[in-house]
C-alpha positions as a Python dict, from the first residue, in 0.01 Angstrom:
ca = {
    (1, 'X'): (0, 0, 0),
    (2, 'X'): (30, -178, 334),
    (3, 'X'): (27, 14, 668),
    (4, 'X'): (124, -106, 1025),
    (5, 'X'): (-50, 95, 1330),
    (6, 'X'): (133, 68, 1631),
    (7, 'X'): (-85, 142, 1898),
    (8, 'X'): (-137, 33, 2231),
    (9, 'X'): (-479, 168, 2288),
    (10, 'X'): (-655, -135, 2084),
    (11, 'X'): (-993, 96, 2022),
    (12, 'X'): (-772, 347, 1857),
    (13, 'X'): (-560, 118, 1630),
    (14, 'X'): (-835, -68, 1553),
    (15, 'X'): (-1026, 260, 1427),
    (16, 'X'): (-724, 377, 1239),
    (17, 'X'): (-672, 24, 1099),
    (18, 'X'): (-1041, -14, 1008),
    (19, 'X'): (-1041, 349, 793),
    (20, 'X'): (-715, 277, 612),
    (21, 'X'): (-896, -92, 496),
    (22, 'X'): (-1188, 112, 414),
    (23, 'X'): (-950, 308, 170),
    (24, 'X'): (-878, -20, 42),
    (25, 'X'): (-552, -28, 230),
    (26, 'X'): (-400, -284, 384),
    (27, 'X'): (-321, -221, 761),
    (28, 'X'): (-152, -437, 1041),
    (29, 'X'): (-233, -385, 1422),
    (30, 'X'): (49, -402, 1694),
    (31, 'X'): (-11, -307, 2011),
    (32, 'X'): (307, -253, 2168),
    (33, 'X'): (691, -187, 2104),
    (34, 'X'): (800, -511, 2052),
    (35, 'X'): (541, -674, 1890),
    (36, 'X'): (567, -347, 1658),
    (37, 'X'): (947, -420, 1584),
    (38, 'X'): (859, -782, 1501),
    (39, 'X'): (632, -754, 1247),
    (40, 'X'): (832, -419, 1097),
    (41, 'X'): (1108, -658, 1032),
    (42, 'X'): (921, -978, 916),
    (43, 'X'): (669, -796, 680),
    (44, 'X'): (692, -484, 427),
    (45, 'X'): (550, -191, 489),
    (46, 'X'): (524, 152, 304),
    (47, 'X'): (386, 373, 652),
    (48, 'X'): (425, 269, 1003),
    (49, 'X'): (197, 465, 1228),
    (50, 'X'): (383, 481, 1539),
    (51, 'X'): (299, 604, 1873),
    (52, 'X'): (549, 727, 2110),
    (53, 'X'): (438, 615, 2414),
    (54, 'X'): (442, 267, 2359),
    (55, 'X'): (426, -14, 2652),
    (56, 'X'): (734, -256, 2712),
    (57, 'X'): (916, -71, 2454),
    (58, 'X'): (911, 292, 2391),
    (59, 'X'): (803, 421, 2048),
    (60, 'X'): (1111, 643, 2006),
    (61, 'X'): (1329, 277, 2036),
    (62, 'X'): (1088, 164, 1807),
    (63, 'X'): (1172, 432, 1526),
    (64, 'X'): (1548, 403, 1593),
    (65, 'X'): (1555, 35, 1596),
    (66, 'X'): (1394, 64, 1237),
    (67, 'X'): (1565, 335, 1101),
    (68, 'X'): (1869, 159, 1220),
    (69, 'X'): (1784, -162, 1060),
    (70, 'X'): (1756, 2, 744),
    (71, 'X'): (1336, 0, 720),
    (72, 'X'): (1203, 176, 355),
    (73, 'X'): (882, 239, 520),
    (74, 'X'): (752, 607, 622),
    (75, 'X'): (682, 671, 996),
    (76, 'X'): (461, 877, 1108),
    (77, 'X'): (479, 950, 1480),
    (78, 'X'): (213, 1016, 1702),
    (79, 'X'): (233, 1152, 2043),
    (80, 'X'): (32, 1328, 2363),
    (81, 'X'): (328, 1556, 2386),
    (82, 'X'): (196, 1870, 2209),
    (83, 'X'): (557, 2087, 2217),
    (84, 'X'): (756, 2170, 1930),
    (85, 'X'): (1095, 2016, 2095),
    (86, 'X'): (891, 1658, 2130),
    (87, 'X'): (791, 1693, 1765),
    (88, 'X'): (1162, 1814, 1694),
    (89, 'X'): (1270, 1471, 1891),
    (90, 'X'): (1051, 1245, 1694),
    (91, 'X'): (1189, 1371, 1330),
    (92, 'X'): (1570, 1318, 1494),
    (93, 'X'): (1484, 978, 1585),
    (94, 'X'): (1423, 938, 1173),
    (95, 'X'): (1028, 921, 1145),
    (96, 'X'): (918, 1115, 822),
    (97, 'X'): (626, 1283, 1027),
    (98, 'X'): (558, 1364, 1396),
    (99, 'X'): (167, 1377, 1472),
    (100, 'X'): (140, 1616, 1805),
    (101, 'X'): (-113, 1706, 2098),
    (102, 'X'): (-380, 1503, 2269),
    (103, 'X'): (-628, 1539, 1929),
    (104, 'X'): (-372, 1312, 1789),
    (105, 'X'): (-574, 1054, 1946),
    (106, 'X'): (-908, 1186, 1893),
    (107, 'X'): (-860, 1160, 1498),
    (108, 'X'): (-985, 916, 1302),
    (109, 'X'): (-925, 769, 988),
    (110, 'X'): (-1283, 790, 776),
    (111, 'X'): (-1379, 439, 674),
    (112, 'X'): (-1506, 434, 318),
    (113, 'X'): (-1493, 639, -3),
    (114, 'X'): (-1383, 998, 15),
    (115, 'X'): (-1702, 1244, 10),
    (116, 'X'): (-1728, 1351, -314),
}
């Protein structure tokens, strides 16, 4: 599997980037819209971790520009905005997933095996 994290707030897409390769995942860092769309289009992805408040380039154009371009991978949105009508917006937009609320960017993926 092979994720890209879209992220402008490098500590946080690094984190999220450094659990998924911890899972034995491979995971891609972009830290802004375009940037984002570039690599979406040159490489294949299964998941796309998007946020929607992107620099230069707003995640929601992100996930359209994707969706439009025909993109297989999953996206998974995340966002500050913590109403149901922003998480409504997200999924019209075409992401698989909408991520809500500031603890969206508290979480952390857990680097390493699962407990167990």
């Amino acid at each position: 599997m092979r994720v890209l994290v879209v992220e402008d707030q490098a500590e946080l897409a690094d984190d999220i980037a450094h659990g998924l390769r911890g899972q034995g995942i491979g995971a891609d860092v972009a830290y802004d819209g375009p940037t984002g769309i570039e690599k979406a289009v040159v490489n294949s992805y299964d998941v796309i971790v998007l946020d929607r408040d992107l620099p230069k380039v707003h995640g929601d154009a992100v996930c359209a520009t994707l969706v439009g371009s025909g993109s297989a991978a999953r996206i998974l949105m995340l966002t500050a905005a913590a109403t149901v009508g922003d998480r409504v917006q997200g999924l019209n937009l075409g992401a698989d997933g909408c991520r809500a609320g500031d603890h969206a960017r508290r979480h952390r993926v857990r680097p390493g095996p699962p407990p167990g």
